[in-house]
PLY file of the C-alpha trace (Angstrom):
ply
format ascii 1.0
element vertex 432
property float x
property float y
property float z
element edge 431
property int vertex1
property int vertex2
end_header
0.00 0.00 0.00
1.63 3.54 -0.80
1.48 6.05 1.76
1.14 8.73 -0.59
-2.46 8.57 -0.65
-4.34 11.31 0.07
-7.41 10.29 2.73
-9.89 12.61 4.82
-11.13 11.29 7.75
-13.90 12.65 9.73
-15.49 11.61 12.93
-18.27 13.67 13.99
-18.67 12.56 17.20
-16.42 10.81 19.27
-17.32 8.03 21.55
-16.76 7.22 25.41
-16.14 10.39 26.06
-17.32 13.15 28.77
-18.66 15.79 26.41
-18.96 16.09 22.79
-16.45 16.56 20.17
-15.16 15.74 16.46
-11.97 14.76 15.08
-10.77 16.29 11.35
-7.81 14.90 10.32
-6.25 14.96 6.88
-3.54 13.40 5.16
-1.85 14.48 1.36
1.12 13.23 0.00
2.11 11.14 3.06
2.04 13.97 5.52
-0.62 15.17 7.92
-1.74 18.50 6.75
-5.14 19.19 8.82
-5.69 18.04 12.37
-8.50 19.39 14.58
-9.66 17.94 17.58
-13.34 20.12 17.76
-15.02 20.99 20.87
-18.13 22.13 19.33
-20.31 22.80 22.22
-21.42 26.26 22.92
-19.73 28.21 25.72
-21.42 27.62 28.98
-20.62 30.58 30.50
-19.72 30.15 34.21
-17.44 32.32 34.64
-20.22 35.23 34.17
-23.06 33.34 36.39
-21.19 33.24 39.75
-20.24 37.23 38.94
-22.46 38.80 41.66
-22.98 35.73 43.55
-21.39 35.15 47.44
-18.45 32.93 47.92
-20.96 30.20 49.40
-22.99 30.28 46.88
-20.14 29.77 44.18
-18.76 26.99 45.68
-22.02 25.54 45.09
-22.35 26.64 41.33
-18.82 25.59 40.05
-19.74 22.01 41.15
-22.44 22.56 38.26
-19.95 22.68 35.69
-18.89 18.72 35.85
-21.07 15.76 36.84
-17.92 13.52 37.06
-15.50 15.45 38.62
-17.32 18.51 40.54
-15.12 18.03 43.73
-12.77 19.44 42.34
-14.25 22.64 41.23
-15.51 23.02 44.87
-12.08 22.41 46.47
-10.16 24.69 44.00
-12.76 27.85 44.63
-12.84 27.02 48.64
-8.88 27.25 47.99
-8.99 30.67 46.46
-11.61 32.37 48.79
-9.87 30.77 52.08
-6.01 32.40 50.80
-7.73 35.46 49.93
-9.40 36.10 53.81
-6.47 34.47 55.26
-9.12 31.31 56.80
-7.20 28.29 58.23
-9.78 25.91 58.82
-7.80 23.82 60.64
-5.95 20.22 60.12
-10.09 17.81 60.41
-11.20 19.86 57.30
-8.18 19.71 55.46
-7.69 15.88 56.01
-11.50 15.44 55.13
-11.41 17.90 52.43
-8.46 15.28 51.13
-10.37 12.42 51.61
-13.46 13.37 49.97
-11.53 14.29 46.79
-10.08 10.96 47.22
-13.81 9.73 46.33
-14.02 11.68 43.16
-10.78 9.88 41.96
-11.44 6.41 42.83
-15.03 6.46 40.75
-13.55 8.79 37.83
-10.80 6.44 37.38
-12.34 3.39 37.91
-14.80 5.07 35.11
-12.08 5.76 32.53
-10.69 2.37 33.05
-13.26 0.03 33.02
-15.92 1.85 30.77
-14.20 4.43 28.37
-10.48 3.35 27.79
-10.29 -0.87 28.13
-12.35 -1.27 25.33
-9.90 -0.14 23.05
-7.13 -1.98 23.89
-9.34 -5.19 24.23
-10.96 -5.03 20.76
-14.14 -4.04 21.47
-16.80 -1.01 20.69
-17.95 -0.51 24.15
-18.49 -1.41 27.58
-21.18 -3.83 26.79
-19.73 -6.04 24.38
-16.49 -6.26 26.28
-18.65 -7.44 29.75
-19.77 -10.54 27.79
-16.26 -11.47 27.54
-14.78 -9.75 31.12
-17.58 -9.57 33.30
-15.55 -9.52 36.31
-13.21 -6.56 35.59
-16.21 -4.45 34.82
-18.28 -5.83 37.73
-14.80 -4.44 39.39
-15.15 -1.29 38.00
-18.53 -0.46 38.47
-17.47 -1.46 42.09
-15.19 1.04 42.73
-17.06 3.51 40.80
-19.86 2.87 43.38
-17.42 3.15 46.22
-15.43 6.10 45.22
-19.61 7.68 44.31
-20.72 6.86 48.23
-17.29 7.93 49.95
-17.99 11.82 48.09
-22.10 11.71 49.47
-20.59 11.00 52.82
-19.17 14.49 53.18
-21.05 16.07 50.54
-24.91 15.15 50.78
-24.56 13.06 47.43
-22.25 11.73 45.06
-23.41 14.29 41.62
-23.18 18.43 42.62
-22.43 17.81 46.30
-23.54 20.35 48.20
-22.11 19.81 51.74
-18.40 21.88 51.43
-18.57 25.60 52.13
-15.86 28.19 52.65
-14.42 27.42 56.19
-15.04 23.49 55.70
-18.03 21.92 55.54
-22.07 22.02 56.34
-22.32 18.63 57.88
-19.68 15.97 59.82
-20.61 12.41 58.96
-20.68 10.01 62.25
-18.30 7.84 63.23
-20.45 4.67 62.15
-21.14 6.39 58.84
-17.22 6.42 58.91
-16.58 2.94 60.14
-18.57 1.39 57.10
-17.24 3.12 54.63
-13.53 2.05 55.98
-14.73 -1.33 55.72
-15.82 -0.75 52.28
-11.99 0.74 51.35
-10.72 -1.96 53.40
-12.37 -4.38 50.49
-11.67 -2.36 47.95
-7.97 -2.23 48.40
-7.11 -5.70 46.50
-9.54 -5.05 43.77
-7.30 -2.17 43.21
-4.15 -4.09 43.41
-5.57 -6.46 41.04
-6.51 -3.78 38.82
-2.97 -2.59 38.40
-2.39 -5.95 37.84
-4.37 -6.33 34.99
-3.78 -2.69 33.33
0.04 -3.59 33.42
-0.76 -6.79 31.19
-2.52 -5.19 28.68
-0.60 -5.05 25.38
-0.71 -1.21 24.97
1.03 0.44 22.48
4.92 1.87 22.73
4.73 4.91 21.60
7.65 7.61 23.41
7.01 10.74 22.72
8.72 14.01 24.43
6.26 16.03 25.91
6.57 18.80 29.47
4.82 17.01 32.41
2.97 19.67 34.73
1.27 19.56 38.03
0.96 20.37 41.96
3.61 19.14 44.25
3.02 19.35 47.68
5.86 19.20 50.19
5.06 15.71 51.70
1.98 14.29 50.10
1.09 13.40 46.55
-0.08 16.09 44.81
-3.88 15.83 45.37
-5.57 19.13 47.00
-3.03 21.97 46.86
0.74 22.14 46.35
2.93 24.57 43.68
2.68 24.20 39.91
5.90 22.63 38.72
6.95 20.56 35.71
9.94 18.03 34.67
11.71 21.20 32.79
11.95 23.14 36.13
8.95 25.14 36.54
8.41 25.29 40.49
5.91 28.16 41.16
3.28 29.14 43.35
-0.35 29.20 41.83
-0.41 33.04 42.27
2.17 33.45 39.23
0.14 30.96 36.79
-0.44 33.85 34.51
3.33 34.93 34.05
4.02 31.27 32.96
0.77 30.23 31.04
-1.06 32.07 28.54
-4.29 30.78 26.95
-4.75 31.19 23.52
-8.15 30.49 21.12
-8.06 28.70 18.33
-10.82 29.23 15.31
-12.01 25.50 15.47
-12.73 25.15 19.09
-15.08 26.72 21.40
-12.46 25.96 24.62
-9.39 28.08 24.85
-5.93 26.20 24.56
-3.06 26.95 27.24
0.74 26.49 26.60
3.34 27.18 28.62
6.23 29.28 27.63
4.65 28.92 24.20
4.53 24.94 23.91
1.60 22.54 24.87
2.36 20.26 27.97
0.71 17.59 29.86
-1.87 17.64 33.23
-3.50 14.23 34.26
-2.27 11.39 35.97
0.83 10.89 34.08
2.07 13.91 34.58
1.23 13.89 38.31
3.44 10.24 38.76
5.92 11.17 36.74
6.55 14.56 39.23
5.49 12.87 42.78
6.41 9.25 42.32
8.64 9.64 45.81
5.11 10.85 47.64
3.55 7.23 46.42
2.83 5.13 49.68
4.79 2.23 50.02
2.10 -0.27 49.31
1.71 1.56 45.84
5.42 2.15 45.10
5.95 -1.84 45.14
2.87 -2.28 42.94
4.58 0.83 40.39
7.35 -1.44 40.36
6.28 -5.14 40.33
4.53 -3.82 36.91
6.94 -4.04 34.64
6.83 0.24 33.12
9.78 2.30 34.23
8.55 5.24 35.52
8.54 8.58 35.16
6.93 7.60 31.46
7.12 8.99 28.00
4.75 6.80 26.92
1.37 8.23 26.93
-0.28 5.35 26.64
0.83 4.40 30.20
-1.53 7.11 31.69
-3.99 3.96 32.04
-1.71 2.24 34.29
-1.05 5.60 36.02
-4.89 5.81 36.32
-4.82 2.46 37.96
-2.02 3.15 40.50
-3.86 6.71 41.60
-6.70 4.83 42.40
-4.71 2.37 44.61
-2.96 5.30 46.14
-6.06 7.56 46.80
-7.67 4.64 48.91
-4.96 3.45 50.93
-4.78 7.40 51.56
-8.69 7.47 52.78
-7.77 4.54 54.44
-5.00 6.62 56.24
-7.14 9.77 56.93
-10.29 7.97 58.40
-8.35 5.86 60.75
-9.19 7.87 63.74
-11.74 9.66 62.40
-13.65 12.19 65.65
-16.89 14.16 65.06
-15.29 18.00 65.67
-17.53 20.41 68.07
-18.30 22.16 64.57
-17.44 21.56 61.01
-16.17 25.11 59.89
-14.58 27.69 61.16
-16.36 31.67 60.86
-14.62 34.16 58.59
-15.24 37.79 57.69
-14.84 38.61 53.67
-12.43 41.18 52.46
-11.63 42.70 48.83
-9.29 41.46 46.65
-7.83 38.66 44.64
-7.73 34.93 45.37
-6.19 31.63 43.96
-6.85 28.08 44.39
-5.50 25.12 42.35
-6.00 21.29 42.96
-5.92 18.09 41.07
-8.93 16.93 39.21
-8.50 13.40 38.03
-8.04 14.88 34.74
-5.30 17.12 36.08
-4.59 20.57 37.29
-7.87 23.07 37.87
-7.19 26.67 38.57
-9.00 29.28 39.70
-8.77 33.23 40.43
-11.84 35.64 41.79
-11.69 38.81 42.18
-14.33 39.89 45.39
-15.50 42.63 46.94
-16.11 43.83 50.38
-19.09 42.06 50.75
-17.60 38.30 49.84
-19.49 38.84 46.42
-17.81 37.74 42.96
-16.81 40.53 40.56
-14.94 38.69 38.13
-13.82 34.88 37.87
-11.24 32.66 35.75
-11.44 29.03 35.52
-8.47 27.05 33.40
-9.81 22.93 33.16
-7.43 20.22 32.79
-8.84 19.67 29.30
-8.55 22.71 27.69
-4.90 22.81 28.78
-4.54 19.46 27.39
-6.12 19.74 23.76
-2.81 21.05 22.35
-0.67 17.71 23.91
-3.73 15.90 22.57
-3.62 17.18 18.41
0.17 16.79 19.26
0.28 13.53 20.51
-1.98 12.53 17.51
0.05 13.50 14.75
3.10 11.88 16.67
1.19 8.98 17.53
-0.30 8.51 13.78
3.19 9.51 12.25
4.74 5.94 14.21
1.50 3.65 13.80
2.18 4.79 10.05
0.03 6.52 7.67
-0.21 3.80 5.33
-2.70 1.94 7.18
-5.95 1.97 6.08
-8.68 4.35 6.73
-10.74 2.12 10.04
-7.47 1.86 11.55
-6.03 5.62 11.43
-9.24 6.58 12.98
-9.52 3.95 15.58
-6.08 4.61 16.62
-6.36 8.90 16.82
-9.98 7.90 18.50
-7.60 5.86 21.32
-5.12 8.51 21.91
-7.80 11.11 22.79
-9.88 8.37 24.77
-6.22 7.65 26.63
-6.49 11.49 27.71
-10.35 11.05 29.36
-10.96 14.37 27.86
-14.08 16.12 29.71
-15.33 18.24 27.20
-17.51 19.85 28.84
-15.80 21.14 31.31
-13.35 23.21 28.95
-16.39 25.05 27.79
-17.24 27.90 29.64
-14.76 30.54 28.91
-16.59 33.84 27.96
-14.53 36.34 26.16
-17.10 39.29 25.40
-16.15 42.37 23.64
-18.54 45.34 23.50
-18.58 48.26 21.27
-21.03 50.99 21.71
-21.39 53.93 19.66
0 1
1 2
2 3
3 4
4 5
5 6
6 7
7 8
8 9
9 10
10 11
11 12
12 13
13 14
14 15
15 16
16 17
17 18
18 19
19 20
20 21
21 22
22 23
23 24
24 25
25 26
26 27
27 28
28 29
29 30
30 31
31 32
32 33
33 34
34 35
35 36
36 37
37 38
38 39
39 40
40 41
41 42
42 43
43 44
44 45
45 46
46 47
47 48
48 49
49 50
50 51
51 52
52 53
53 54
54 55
55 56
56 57
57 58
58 59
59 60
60 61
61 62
62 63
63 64
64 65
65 66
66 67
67 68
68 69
69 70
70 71
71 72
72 73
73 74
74 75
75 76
76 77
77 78
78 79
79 80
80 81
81 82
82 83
83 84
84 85
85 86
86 87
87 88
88 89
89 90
90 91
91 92
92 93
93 94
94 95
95 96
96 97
97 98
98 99
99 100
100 101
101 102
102 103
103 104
104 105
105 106
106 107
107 108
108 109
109 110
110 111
111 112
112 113
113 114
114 115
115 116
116 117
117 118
118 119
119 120
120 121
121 122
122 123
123 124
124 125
125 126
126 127
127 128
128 129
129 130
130 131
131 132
132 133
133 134
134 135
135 136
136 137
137 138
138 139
139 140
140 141
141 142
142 143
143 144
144 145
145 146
146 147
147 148
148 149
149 150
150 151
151 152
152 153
153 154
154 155
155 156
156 157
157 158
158 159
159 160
160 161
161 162
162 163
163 164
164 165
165 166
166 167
167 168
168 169
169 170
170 171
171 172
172 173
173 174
174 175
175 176
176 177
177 178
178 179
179 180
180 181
181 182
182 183
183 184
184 185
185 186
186 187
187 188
188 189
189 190
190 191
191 192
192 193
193 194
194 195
195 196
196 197
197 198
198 199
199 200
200 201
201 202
202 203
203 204
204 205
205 206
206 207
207 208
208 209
209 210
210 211
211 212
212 213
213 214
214 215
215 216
216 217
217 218
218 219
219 220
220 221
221 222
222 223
223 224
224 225
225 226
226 227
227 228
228 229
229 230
230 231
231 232
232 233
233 234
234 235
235 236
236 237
237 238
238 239
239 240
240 241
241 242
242 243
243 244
244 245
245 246
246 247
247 248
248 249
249 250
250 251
251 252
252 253
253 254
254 255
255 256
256 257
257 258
258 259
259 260
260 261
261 262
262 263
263 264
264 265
265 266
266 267
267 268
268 269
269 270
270 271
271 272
272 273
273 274
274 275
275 276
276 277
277 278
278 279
279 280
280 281
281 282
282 283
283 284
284 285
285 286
286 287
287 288
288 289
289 290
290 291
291 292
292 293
293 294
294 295
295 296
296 297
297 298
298 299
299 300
300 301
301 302
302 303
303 304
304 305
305 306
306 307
307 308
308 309
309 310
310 311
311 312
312 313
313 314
314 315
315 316
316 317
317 318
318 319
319 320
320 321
321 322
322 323
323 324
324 325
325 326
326 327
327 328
328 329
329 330
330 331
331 332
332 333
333 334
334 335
335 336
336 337
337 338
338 339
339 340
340 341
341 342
342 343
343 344
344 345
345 346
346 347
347 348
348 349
349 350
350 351
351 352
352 353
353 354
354 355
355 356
356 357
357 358
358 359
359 360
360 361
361 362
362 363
363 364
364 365
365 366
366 367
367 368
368 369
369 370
370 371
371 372
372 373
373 374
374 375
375 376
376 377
377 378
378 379
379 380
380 381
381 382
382 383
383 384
384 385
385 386
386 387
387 388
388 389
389 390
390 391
391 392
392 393
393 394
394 395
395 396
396 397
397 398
398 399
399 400
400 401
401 402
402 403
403 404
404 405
405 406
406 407
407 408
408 409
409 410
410 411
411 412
412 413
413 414
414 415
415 416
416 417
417 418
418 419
419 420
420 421
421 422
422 423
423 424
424 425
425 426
426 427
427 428
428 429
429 430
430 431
């Protein structure tokens, strides 16, 4: 077959993914000479709806803005409005703060896994058809999904927009027998997750080493989970405060999401990144698993982010584990605060990667302006990269089915959430 075809492939809606968006790829003369990943949906806008609206109350709305990962939009704005009135709400909300977001990994990864990515590398078009052949793994998954689901509702109120965190810590403190059963769930849950690694370590996935700038929060004894600087594996090591002299977001005509880069080039944010910068933080039980597997990490193969998935999700529950040992109801689950004007930051880890946030408030705690960067949206440039570089080594001979199966499996491998990247409103008025 001569690669010197020219073929147009188009795929106007992409599967098992959070979100919707199309792939345009185009190939003359043996090169690639169009490559779009599309997020088509419209902007969403949130950054103008919490304008007006009291700190409280935004933590609330940002959860809005993902039904799979809205933790972490909670976390990052409590982050920012806690810095900005100088709140320390103390060591119980902070480790249960750091447990909850532990929930929101273990079912989002055990999601991407089981549901969205193994079908790809097993052969199959979905979920479905691969449980007549696996039924255990995705009984597994749908396991841990449930667990990770539950162990969010117990601080939150419920698993999808929680509403139970507020600025100070949160509304409600779950009892200690609420507590006790769900450490006997983790307790279970624990060699399902070993096994898991396991298993994602045996699939045959593809070897393809690419060079690409790994970014994310390192914090100066844990893994990088709920706060920590920005740094990267090219020595960035900031605080989130100075995101804006370092990355600059930039739109592109075909998508409705802004793209970020940093010092003009695309990098990485997900669990890849955050192993390859905080594999020393890994507990030990994890570390041992990293390294009975076979990969050498840190990884520049992106196609190891599933295994990375795998280990996070081991990690986060030994670390809920760790945090509810000697779990106490406190006297009260916040602490009081007074709002002040000015500027705050917060940034955290959504299982997708790093989520930053600035507001800008006045004296009454009200919102006057907002920015909110997603992990996808700074990912989409690594993704059209790692496409081209990806399709470039599977070789752009191969027929049509199989070019766009494989660029369909590199932007699965990322867990993209659409949705989430679109809600950037850049409005321009002219009045005569």
């Amino acid at each position: 077959m001569s690669d010197q075809r020219d073929i147009r492939i188009e795929v106007p809606v992409l599967a098992r993914v959070e979100g919707e968006g199309a792939l345009e790829l185009a190939i003359e003369q043996g090169r690639i000479s169009e490559l779009r990943l599309r997020i088509f949906e419209p902007p969403r806008f949130f950054e103008k709806f919490v304008e007006g609206h009291r700190c409280d109350d935004v933590i609330d709305m940002v959860a809005r803005i993902c039904g799979i990962c809205p933790v972490a939009y909670q976390m990052s704005a409590a982050q920012a409005f806690e810095s900005l009135f100088d709140i320390d709400p103390g060591s119980w909300v902070l480790d249960m703060r750091r447990a909850m977001y532990c929930g929101e990994w273990i079912q989002s990864h055990a999601l991407h896994i089981h549901l969205l990515a193994a079908p790809d590398f097993l052969g199959f078009n979905s979920a479905l058809e691969m449980a007549a052949d696996y039924p255990d793994e995705v009984r597994r998954g749908l396991t841990l999904q449930t667990l990770g689901n539950d162990l969010i509702a117990l601080f939150g109120g419920r698993s999808v927009h929680p509403v139970g965190l507020r600025v100070g810590g949160f509304y409600h403190a779950p009892s200690v027998q609420e507590v006790d059963a769900m450490r006997t769930r983790i307790d279970a849950a624990i060699p399902l997750a070993a096994a898991l690694v396991g298993w994602c370590a045996s699939l045959s996935l593809p070897d393809d080493r690419q060079s690409f700038t790994n970014v994310g929060l390192r914090h100066e004894t844990e893994y990088g989970i709920y706060s920590g600087r920005l740094v990267s594996d090219r020595g960035l090591d900031i605080d989130i405060s100075e995101w804006d002299a370092h990355i600059r977001e930039i739109h592109q005509p075909h998508s409705t999401a802004l793209h970020a880069e940093l010092h003009g080039e695309p990098y990485l944010v997900g669990p890849l990144a955050r192993l390859n910068l905080n594999l020393d933080r890994l507990p030990p039980e994890t570390a041992q698993l990293a390294r009975a597997s076979g990969v050498s990490f840190p990884s520049d193969n992106m196609f190891h982010s599933m295994l990375a998935r795998a280990l996070e999700l081991h990690m986060v529950l030994i670390e809920a584990q760790r945090l509810l040992e000697d779990y106490k109801v406190p006297q009260r689950a916040w602490v009081d605060w007074k709002p002040r004007a000015g500027v705050g930051f917060g940034a955290s880890e959504a299982p997708r990667g790093t989520l930053w946030h600035r507001y800008e408030v006045d004296e009454q705690g009200r919102v006057t302006d907002a920015r909110i960067v997603p992990p996808t949206s700074q990912n989409q440039g690594r993704i059209e990269q790692d496409i081209a570089q990806s399709l470039q080594q599977f070789g752009l001979d191969q027929d049509e089915e199989a070019l766009r199966l494989r660029a369909e499996t590199v932007i699965r491998n990322y867990d993209p959430c659409i949705s989430c990247a679109t809600h950037f409103l850049k409005l321009k008025v002219r009045r005569a």
